[in-house]
C-alpha positions in Angstrom: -25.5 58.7 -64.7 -28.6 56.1 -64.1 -31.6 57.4 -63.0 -32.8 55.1 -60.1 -36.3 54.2 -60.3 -39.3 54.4 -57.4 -42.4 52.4 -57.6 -45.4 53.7 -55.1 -45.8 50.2 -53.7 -43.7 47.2 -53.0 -45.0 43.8 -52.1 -42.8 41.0 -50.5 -44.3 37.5 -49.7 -43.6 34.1 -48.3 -39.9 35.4 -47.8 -39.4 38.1 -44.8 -40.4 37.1 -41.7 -41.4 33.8 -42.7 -37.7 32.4 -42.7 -37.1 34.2 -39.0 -35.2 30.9 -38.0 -33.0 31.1 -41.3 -32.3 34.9 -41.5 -31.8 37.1 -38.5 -33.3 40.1 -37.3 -30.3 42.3 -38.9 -31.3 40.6 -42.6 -34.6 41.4 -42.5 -34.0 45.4 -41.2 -31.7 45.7 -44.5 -34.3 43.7 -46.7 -37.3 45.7 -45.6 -35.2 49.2 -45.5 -34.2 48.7 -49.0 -37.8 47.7 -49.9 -38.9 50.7 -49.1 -36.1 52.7 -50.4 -37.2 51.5 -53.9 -41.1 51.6 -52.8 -41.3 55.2 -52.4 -44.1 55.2 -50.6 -44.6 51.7 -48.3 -43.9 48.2 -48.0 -45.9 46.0 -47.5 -44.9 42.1 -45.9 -47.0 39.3 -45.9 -48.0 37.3 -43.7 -45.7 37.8 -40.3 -45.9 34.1 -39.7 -42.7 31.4 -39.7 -42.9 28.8 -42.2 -44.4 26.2 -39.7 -47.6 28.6 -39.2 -46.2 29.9 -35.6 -46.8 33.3 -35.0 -43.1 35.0 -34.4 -44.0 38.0 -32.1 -40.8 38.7 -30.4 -38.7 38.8 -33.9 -41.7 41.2 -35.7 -41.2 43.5 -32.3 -37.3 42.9 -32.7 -37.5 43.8 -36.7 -40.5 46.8 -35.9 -37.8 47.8 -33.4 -34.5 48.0 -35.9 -37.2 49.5 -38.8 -38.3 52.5 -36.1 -34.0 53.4 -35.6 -34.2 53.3 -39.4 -36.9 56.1 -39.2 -39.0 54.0 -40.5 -42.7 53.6 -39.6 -44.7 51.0 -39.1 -48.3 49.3 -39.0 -49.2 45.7 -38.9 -52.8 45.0 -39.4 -54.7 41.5 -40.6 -56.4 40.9 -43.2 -59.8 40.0 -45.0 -59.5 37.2 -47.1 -56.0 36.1 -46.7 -55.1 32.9 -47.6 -53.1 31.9 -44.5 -55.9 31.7 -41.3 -54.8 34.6 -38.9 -51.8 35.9 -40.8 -51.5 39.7 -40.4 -49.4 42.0 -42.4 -47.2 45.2 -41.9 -47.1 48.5 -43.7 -43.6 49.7 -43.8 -43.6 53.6 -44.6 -40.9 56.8 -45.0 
């Protein structure tokens, strides 16, 4: 039998959350579940902005939403330095 392998941190950019008008909310609960299936320890997503720079606050609370059911917990905080002007990101834990 395969052992399955954990990491302590996973990383996902310029995918989740930034396609919200491509994928739907269900898409990115599975995507960011499994990400922190395999992470072990957290998730992080960067930036929680749409492609066009828009800020997609009612699909983050939608996704935050379906990640809390999941058990999942959550944290979205900015940060220093980031290369996109205002982007924030969010923590995804077990």
């Amino acid at each position: 039998m395969r052992e399955i392998q954990r990491h302590g941190v996973a990383l996902r950019a310029d995918l989740l959350l930034a396609y919200a008008d491509a994928m739907d909310v269900d898409f990115h609960i599975a995507a960011i579940t499994e990400l922190a299936r395999v992470a072990h320890d957290e998730a992080l997503i960067h930036p929680l902005t749409a492609r066009d720079g828009r800020n997609p606050d009612d699909f983050v609370a939608a996704v935050t939403s379906g990640l809390t059911a999941a058990r999942l917990q959550t944290q979205t905080f900015l940060v220093p330095g980031s290369w996109l002007r205002g982007a924030s990101t969010m923590r995804v834990t077990i």
